[in-house]
N, C-alpha and C positions, 0 to 999 in steps of 0.2 A: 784577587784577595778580597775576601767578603768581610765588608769592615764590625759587622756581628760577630762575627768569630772573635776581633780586637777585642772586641766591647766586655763578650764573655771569659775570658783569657786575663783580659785585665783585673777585672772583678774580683774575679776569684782566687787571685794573687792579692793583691788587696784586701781580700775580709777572709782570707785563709779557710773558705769552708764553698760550697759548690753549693749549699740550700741558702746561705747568708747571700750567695751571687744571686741569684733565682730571685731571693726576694727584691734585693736591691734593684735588680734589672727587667721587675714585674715579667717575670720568665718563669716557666717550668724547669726544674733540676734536670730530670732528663731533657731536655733541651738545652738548658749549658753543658752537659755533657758530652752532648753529641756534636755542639760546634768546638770545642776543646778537642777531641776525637780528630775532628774532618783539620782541626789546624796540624795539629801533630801530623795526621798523614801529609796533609801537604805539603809541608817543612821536612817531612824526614825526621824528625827528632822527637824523646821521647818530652815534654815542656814541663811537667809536674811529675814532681817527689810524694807518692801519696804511701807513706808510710806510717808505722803508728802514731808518731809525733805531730801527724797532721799532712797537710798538701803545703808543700813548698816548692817554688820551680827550682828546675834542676838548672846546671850550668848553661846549657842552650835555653832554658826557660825566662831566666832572665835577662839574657840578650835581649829576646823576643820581647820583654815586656817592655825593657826602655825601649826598642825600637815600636812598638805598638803606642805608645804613650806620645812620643815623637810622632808619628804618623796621622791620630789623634787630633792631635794638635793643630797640626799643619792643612789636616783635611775642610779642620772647622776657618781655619782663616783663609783657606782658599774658596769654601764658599763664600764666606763675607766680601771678600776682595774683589771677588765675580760679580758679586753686586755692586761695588761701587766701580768696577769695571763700565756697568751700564748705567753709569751713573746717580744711583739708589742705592742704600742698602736694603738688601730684601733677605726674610730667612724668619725664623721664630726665636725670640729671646723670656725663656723662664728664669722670671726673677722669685728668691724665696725671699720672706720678709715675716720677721716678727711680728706679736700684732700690733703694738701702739704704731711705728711706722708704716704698717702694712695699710693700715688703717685711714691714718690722718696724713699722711706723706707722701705714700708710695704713687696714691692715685693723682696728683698734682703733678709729678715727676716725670708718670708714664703719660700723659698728658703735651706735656712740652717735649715730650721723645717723639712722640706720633708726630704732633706738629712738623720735626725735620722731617724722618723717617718714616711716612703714612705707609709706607709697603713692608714693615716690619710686623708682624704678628707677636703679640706679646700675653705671655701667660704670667699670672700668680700664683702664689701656694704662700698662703698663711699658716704657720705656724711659730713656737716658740725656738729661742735661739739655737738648743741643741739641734732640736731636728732639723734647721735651715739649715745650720754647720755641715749634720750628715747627709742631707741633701746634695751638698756642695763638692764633697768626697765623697761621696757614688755617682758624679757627674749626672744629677738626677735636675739640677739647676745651673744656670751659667752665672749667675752671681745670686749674694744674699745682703741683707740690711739686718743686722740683729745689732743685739746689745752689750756685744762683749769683743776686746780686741782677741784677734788668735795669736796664739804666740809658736809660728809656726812655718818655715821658710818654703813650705808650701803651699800657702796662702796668703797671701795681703788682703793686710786691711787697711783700710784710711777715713780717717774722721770724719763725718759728713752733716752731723747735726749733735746739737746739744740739747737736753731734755731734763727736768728735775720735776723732783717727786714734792707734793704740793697737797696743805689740808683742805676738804674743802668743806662745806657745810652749808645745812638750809639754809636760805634767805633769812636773813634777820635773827638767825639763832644767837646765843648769849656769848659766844666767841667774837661773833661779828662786831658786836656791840663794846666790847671791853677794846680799853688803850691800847694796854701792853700785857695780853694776856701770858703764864707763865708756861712752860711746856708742860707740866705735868697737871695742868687745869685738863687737858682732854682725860685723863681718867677717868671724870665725872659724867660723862657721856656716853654713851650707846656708841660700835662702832659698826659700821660696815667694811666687811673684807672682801678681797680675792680670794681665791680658790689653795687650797696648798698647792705648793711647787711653780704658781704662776712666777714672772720675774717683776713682776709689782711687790709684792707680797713679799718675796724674797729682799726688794731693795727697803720695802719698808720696815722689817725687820731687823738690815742692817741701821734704818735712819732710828729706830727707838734706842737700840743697846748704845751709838752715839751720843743719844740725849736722856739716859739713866733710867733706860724703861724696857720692856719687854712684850712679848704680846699677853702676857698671862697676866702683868697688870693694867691691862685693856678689857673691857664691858662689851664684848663680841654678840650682838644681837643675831648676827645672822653672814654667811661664807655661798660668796655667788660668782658664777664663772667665766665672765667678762665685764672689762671694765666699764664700759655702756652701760651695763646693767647696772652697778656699783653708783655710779653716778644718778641713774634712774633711783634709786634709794636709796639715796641721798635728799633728792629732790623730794622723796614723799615724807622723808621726816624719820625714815628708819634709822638713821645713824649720822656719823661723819666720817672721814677717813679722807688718808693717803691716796692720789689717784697722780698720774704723770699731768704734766700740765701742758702738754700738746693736745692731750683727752678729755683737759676740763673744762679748757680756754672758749669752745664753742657753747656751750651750756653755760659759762659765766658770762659772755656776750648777749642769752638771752635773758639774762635774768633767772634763768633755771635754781645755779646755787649760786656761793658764793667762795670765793678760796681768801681764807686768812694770812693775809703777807706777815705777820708779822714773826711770825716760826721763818727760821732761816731756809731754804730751801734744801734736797738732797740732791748732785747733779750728776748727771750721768751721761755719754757721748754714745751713739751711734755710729756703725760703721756698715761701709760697703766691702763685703770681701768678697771675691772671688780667685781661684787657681792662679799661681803664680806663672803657669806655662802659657795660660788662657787671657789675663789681664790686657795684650794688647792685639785682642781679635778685634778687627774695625766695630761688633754689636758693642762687645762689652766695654769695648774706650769709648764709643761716642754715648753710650748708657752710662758711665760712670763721670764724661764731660758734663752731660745733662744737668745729673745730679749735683755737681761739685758748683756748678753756676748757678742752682736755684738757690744752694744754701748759702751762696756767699753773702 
């Protein structure tokens, strides 16, 4: 049994189309089709309903799929288990990660992982939370760190860090300087944004309609597409704004800007998820031990 064939079989039961599998499994369509083909013969049965309605497996199809998904499963923790058979674990763990933890987190994390596990090869893929999610469900990653819980019985998620959304501003600017400034004093200001659809930008949109404001009555000098950058102009006097405060904390250590405590903060949790069939493969439990002991 050529576990490609699983791979493509499952896919494609899964995203319901044969080019949606292709892409997800950076594969040519005629090439899932042909190991879809060579499974069918091998089995004897026909596996997919490809009728108007779309590709659906037929009643042997979906055997095959739980038992492939099963099999899946069991292949990936019997490599890991081989490894710690020989006493290491060895093998490659792709983690997807949002950017603020992908960023400021993830590499402190994978860090004290290597320390145990130095014979473990480890890949990232930064991107935002949706794509790490589908990432995650096209088994494109073995686990992800984003910013939203899933509500979903196949997937867990679990808490792993806390994070709020925090103003910040040049050095010495006129916010800095006042007592108890009031929230709606930032109107009078120039600001600096994120990008649309970033999930900064998005949290800080929910933190103004909170506090009786909106982005249209905000002075948007200018819309940039990382938060680095944001912070970087900041620094030069172009604006102020909302940035996470795991992202500011090092630039306010140097002196770069400054963040004003006196606005309440916005807070928001981070989680680790990965497949709920997949959660206790020796990579991903001692990757998710890791993690769960840095944040304590």
């Amino acid at each position: 049994m050529n576990l490609k064939k699983l791979d493509a079989f499952i896919m494609v039961v899964e995203k319901n189309s044969f080019s949606e599998a292709a892409a997800a499994l950076k594969s040519s369509q005629p090439s899932v089709s042909l190991k879809i083909k060579s499974l069918e013969d091998e089995l004897g049965f026909e596996l997919l309903d490809r009728g108007a309605a779309g590709i659906r497996p037929t009643s042997a199809g979906m055997l095959v799929y739980s038992a492939a998904k099963d099999i899946k499963s069991r292949w990936k923790t019997l490599e890991d288990e081989l490894g710690e058979f020989h006493g290491t674990l060895t093998g490659t763990l792709t983690i997807g990660a949002s950017t603020i933890p992908g960023t400021y987190l993830l590499p402190g994390w994978i860090k004290k992982f290597r320390i145990l596990f130095p014979k473990v090869d480890v890949k990232i893929d930064i991107g935002d939370s949706k794509k790490v999610l589908d990432q995650l469900q096209n088994h494109q990653i073995d686990a992800g760190i984003i910013g939203m819980k899933v509500d979903s019985r196949l997937v867990t998620s679990k808490p792993i860090v806390s994070d709020s959304l925090v103003l910040v501003t040049p050095v010495e600017h006129p916010l800095t300087l006042a007592e108890s400034p009031d929230f709606p004093q930032i109107q009078q200001y120039d600001f600096v944004l994120r990008e649309e659809g970033s999930g900064t930008r998005k949290m800080m949109e929910h933190y103004l309609v909170e506090n009786g404001l909106s982005l249209d009555d905000l002075n948007v000098a200018v819309s940039i597409g990382s938060t680095e950058s944001v912070i970087a102009a900041v620094e030069a006097g172009l604006g102020i704004s909302f940035v996470s405060r795991l992202a500011a904390m090092p630039a306010v250590k140097t002196g770069r800007i400054a963040i004003i405590d006196s606005f309440a903060p916005y807070d928001r949790e981070f989680y680790l998820v990965a497949q709920s069939d997949a959660e206790n493969r020796p990579l991903i439990k001692q990757f998710t031990d890791a993690v769960m002991d840095s944040s304590l």
